[in-house]
N, C-alpha and C positions, 0 to 999 in steps of 0.2 A: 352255084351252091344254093340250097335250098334255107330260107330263113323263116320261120314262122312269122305270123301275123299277129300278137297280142291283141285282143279282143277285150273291151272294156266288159268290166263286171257290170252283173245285173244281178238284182235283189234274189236272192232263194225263196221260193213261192212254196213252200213244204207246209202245208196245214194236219197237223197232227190229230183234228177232227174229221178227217176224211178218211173214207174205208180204203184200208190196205189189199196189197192183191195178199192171195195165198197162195205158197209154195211147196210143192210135197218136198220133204226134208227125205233126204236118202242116204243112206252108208257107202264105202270105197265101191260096192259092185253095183251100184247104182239100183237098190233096192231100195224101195219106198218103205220108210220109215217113222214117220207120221207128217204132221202139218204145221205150219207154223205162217202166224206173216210176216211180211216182206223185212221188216225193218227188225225184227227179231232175227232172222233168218242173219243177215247180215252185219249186225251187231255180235251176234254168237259165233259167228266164220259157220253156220251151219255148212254142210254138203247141201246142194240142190243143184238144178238143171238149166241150161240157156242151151240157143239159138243162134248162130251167126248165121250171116249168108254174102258171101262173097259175089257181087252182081257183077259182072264185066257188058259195055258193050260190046255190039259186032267186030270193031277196030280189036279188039282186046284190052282195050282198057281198063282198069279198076275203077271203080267207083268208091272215092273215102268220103267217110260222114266224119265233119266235126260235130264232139257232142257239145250237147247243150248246157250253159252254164247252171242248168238247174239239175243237172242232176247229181246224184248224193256221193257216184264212184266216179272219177277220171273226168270233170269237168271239163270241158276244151283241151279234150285231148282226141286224135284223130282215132277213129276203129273202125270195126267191118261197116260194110254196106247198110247194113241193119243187123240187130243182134236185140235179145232179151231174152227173158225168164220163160221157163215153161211151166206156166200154170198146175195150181193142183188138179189132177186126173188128164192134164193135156199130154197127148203126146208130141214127140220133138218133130214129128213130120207138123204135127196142125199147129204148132208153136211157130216153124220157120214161115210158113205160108201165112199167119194171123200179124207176126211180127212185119215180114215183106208188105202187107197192104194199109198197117197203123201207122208204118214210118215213113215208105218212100211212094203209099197210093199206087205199090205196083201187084199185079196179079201174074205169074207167068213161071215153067216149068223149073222145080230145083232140081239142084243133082245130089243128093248127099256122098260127101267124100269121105268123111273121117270120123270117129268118136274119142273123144278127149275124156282119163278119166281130172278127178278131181285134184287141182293142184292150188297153192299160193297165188303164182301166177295165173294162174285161170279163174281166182274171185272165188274158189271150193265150188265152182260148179261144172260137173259132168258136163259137156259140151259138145254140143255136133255140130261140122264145119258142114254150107251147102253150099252149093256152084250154082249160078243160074245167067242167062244171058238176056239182055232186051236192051235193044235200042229207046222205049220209052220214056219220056222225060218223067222222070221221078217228083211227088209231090209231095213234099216233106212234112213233115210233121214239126213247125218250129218250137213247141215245148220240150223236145226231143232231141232235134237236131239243129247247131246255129246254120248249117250249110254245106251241102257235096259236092264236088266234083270227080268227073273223072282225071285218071294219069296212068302213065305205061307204068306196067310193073316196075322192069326196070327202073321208073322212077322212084316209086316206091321206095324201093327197096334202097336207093341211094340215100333217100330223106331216111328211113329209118338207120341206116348205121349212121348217118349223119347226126341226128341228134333223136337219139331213141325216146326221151323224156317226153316227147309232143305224141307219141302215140300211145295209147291205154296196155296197160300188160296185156291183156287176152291176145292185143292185136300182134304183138311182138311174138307170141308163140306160134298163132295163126299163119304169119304169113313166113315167119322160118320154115313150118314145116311145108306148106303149100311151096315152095322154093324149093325146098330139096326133095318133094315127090311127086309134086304135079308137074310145075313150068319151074 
């Protein structure tokens, strides 16, 4: 059985004199709507857009990122490979590729699977799932992430009915549905 690792807390580094990113704010059909930043966006449940990307090695393995205790949603809690926001005027293709090389230092081809619209569970952000494969060793971004590894789905998938709490909601939609339509 699988038991999480509690990880000692570290200070929250959030300097509210530093420039926020901005996010196009968008309605259910995922029409840009105006702008807003980050910390408004998110304080208001605005609708806006992310990025996941599901990396597997050659073996098939998954690759989970814990995140980082700095950040503002789901602290130390386990989710995709890499995932974030898509920038105002980005689009979700240059969002997963920008996100893939800030968090894991990797460059290599995605596959987009899926479009998610906007749910509770999904953070109210329209969300596109991407597949990609490389054996490269990933170089992480530790403001972002405490630490990855890989594990067979199958494993996965055992930790999350196991104790669903250690992984971020997005991640729990994510890989229910990748389970009942991909692998």
């Amino acid at each position: 059985m699988f038991v999480a690792t509690v990880l000692p807390l570290r200070p929250l580094c959030y300097d509210p004199t530093m420039p926020q990113d901005i996010f196009d704010v968008v309605d259910e059909r995922d029409q840009v709507i105006g702008q807003a930043p980050r910390a408004e966006v998110h304080a208001r449940r605005l609708m806006h857009r992310a990025v996941h990307v599901f990396l597997f090695n050659s073996r098939g393995e998954f690759l989970l990122q814990m995140r980082s205790v700095h950040k503002d949603e789901h602290p130390l809690t386990y989710t995709s490979s890499c995932s974030g926001h898509v920038d105002s005027g980005e689009t979700y293709d240059e969002a997963a590729v920008r996100e893939l090389g800030e968090e894991l230092g990797l460059d290599c081809e995605l596959e987009p699977l899926q479009k998610f619209a906007a749910t509770p569970e999904l953070a109210m952000e329209h969300t596109m799932l991407y597949r990609a494969v490389s054996d490269d060793t990933p170089v992480i971004d530790e403001h972002e992430i405490d630490f990855v590894q890989f594990h067979p789905l199958d494993e996965v998938r055992q930790m999350l009915a196991a104790q669903p709490q250690i992984f971020s909601p997005p991640l729990r939609v994510l890989v229910g549905w990748y389970s009942q339509n991909i692998n």
